[in-house]
C-alpha positions in Angstrom: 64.5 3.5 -144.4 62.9 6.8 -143.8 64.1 9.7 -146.1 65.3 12.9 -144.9 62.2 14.8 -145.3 60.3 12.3 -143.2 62.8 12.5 -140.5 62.8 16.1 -140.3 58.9 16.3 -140.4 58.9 13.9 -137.5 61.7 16.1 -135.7 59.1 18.8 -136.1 56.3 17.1 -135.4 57.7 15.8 -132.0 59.4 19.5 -131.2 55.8 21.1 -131.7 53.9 18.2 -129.8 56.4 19.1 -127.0 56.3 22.8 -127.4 52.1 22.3 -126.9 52.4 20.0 -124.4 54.5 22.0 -122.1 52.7 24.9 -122.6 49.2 23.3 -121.9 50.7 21.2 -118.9 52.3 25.1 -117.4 48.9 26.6 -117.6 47.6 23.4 -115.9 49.5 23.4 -113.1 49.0 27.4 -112.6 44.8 26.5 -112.7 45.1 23.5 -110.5 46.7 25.6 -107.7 43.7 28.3 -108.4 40.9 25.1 -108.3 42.9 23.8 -104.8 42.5 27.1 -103.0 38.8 27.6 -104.5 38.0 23.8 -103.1 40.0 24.0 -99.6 38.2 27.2 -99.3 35.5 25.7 -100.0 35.5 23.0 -97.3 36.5 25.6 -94.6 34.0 28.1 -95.3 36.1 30.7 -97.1 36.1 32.6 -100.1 39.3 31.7 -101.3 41.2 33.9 -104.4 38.3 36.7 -105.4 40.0 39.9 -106.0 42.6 39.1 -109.3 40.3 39.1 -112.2 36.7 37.0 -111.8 36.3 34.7 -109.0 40.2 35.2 -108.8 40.9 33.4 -112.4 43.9 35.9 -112.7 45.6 35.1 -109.7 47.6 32.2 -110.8 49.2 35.2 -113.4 49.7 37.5 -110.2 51.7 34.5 -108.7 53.8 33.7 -111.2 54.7 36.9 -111.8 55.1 37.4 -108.1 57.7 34.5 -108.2 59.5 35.6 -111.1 60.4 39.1 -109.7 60.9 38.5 -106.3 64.2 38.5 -104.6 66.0 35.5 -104.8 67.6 35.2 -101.5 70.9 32.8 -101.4 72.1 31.9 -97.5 76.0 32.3 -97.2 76.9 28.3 -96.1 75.1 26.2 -98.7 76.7 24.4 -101.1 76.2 26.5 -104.0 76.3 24.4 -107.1 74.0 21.8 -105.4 71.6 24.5 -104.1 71.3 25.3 -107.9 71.5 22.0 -109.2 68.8 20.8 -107.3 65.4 22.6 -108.3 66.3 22.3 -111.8 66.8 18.8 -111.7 63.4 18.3 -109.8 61.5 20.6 -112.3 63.7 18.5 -115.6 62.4 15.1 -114.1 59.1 16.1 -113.6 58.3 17.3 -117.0 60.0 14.5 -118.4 57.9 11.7 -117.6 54.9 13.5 -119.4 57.2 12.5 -122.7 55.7 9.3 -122.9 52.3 9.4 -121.3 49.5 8.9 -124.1 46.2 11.9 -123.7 43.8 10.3 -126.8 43.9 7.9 -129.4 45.0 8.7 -133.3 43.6 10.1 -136.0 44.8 10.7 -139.6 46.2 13.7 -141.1 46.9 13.6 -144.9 47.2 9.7 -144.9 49.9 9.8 -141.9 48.2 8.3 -138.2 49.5 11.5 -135.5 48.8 10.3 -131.9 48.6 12.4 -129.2 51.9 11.7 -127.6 55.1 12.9 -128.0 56.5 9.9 -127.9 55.5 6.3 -127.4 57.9 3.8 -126.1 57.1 0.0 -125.6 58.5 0.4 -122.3 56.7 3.5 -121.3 55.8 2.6 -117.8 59.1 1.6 -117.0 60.6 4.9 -118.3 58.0 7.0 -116.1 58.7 5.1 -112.8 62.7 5.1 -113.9 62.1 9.1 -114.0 60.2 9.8 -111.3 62.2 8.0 -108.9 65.2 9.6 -109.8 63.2 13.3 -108.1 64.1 12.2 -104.5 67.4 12.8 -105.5 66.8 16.6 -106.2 64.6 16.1 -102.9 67.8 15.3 -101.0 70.0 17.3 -102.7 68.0 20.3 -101.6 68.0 19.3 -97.8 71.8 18.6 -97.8 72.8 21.7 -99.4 71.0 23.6 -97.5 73.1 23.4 -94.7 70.1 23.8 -91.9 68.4 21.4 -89.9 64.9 21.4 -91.1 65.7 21.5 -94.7 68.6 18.3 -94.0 65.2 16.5 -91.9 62.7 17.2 -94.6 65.1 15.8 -97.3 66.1 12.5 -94.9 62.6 11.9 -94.3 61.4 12.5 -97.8 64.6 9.9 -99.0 63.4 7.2 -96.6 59.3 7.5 -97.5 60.4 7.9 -101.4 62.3 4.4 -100.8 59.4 3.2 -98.8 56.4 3.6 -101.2 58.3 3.6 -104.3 57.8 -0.7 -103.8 54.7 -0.2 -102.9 53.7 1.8 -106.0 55.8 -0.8 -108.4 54.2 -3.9 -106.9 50.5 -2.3 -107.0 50.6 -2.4 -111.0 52.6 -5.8 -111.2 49.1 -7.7 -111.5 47.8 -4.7 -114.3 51.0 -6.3 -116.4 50.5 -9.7 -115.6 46.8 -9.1 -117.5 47.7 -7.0 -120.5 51.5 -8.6 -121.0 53.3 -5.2 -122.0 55.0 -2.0 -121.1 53.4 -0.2 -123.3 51.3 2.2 -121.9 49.4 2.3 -125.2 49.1 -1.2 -125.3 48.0 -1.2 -122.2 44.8 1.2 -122.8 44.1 -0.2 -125.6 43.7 -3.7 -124.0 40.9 -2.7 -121.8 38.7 -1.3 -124.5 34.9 -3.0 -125.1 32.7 -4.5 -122.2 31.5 -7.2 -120.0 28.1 -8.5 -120.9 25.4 -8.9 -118.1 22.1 -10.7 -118.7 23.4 -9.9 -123.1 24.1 -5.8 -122.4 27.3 -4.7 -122.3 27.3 -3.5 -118.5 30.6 -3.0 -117.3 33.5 -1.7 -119.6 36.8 -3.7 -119.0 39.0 -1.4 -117.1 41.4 -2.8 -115.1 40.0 -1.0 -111.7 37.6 -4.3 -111.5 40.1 -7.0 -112.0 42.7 -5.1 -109.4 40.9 -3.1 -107.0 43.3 -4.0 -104.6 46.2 -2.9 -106.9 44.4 0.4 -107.6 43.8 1.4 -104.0 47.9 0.4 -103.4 49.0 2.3 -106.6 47.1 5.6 -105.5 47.7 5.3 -101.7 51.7 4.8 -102.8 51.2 7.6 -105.6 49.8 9.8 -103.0 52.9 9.5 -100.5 55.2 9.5 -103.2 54.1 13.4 -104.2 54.5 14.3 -100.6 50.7 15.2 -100.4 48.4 14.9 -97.4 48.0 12.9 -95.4 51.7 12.1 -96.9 53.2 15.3 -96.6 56.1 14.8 -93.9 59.0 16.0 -95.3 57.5 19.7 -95.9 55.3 19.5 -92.4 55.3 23.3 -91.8 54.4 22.6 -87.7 57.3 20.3 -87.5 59.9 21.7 -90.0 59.1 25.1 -91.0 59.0 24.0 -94.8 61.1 21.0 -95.6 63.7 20.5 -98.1 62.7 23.9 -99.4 63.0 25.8 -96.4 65.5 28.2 -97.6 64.6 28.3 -100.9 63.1 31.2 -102.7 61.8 33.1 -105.8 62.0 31.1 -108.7 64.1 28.2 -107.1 61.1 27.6 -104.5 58.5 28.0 -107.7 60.4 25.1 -109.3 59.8 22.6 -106.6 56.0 24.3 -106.3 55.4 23.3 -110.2 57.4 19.7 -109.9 55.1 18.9 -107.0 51.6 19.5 -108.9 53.5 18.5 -111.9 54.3 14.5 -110.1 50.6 14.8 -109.1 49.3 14.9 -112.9 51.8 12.5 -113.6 50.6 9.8 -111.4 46.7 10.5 -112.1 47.8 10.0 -115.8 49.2 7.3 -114.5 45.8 6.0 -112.8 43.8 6.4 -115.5 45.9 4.9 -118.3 46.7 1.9 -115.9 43.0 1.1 -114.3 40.1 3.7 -115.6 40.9 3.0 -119.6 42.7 6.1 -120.5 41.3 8.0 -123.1 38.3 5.4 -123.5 34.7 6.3 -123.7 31.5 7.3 -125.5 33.1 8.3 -129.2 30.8 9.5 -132.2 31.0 11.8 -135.3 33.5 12.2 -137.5 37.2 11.1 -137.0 38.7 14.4 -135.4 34.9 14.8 -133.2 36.3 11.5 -131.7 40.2 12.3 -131.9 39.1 15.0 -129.7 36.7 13.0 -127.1 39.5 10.7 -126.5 41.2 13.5 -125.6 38.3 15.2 -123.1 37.8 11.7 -121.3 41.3 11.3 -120.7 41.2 15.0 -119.2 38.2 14.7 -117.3 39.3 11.0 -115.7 42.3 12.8 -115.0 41.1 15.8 -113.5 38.5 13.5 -111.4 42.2 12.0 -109.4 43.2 15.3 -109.4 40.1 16.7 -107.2 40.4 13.4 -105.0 43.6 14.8 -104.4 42.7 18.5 -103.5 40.0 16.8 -101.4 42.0 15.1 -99.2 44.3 18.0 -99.0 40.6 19.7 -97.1 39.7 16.5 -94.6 43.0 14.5 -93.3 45.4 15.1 -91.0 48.7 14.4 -91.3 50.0 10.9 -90.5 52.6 10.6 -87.8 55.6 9.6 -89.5 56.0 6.7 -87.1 52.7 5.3 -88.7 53.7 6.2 -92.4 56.7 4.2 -92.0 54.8 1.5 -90.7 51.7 1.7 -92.8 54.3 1.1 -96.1 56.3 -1.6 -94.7 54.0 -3.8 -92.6 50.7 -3.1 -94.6 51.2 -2.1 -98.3 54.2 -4.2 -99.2 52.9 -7.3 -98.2 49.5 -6.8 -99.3 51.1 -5.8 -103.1 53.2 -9.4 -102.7 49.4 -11.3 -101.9 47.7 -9.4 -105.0 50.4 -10.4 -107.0 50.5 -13.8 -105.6 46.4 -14.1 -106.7 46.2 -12.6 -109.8 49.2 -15.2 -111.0 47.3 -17.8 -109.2 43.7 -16.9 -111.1 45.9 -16.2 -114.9 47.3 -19.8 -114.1 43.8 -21.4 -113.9 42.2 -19.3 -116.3 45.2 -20.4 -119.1 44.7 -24.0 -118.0 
């Protein structure tokens, strides 16, 4: 039985873990907007953000602040309670998935092992897709209460592709479980550490990505539509329905589905790189917080490396019709995540026999 002091020193450790974590994860989000508008700018032969502080470093600042003080405009026929309800409960579930996501190893402080996670649960991956597919709710809940046609469209079409890829996205890590044989997102990191030898060198490390390519490209193809991103970005398609769900949305409301959005999209690279890439895995020497802290910095920069994909893709693709999005989840993904499956039990079998 713990005593009372080590409960309360755990209390505290987990409120300041969360108090760091938030704050760090904020100040992402507010720089990953500021590296998308310097890359897309990039592509198209702009300058992007110059003129707020060096190369335009304070103008994530100038937005928030922009946000925060501008007028929140309410229209007179939506549902008022739900209008509220719903950015708050898209900005909650977003955050709340980070919870359980793992950024390093451990390492030892006065003879007590601190990890950096807030929390770790043997079920971790089930609690982050139970999370995040509760967000179309707030998704539809905007549209509906809205009362207006292109937010009610955005938050119907963002329902039915939510439904859509959220099988795909389960089904594309099925065979990742089926090879490490827990929940755990931990214990699933920790299974892919070492290498495969070539020729007597260790070659290859033994990341996931090369036993389920297939699952990887399904999982981040699913992820992708599942943030509403381009190519995926239907339900906010500002040629077809002005802005979505959050049409008439404004202020800080509209900044709270802004932050959820980038907030989903470092979810699911988390996601990535703890499932297939070896999370916070990689070249560790020195002392024990020199390596505490490399964990941490590969983690970040595998992270970071989804995150650019994602800004990239944002730059080159159109958007799909939404026809061929439908179609591209059901009659493609889905059955090739049942196939993969289908293999990888089929190679476990003969490998166990």
């Amino acid at each position: 039985m713990a005593t009372s002091s080590e409960a309360g020193l755990f209390l505290l450790l987990a409120l300041a873990k969360s108090a760091v974590v938030l704050v760090i994860l904020l100040t992402s989000i507010a720089y990953i907007v500021w590296v998308e508008r310097k890359v897309v700018a990039r592509i198209q032969s702009r300058w992007g953000p110059y003129l707020v502080g060096p190369h335009g470093l304070l103008q994530p600042i100038a937005d928030a602040l922009k946000f925060l003080f501008k007028e929140d405009i309410v229209p007179l026929e939506v549902d008022r309670v739900v209008y509220w309800l719903a950015p708050f409960l898209t900005f909650t579930l977003a955050f709340l998935s980070i919870a359980v996501i793992p950024f390093g190893g451990t390492f030892a402080f006065r003879g007590h092992p601190i990890a950096f996670q807030i929390t770790d649960l043997n079920v971790g991956l089930l609690f982050v897709f139970a999370v995040t597919s509760l967000g179309v709710y707030s998704i539809a809940l905007a549209g509906w209460s809205a009362n207006s046609k292109y937010p009610l469209f955005g938050g119907l079409r963002s329902s039915a592709q939510m439904i859509s890829y959220e099988l795909s996205l389960g089904l594309g890590v099925v065979g990742v479980l089926m090879i490490a044989g827990t929940l755990s997102l931990r214990g699933i990191v920790e299974g892919q550490q070492g290498f495969w030898h070539i020729g007597g060198l260790p070659i290859l490390p033994r990341w996931n990505v090369f036993l389920q390519p297939v699952g990887f490209l399904i999982y981040f193809t699913a992820a992708v539509a599942e943030t509403n991103r381009v190519p995926f970005d239907l339900p906010e398609g500002e040629t077809e329905l002005v802005g979505g769900f959050h049409t008439e949305y404004s202020s800080f409301k509209f900044a709270m589905f802004f932050m959820a959005e980038y907030a989903n999209m470092v979810t699911v690279s988390c996601l990535a790189t703890l499932l297939f890439f070896g999370g916070w895995l990689g070249p560790a020497f020195g002392p024990a917080p020199v390596r505490a802290l490399l964990s941490v910095f590969w983690f970040c920069l595998k992270v970071f490396g989804f995150l650019f994909f994602y800004i990239w893709m944002r730059g080159t693709l159109p958007r799909f019709r939404y026809d061929q999005l439908m179609a591209f989840g059901w009659k493609f993904l889905v059955p090739l995540a049942l196939l993969n499956i289908l293999v990888t039990s089929f190679v476990i079998a003969w490998l166990s026999a």
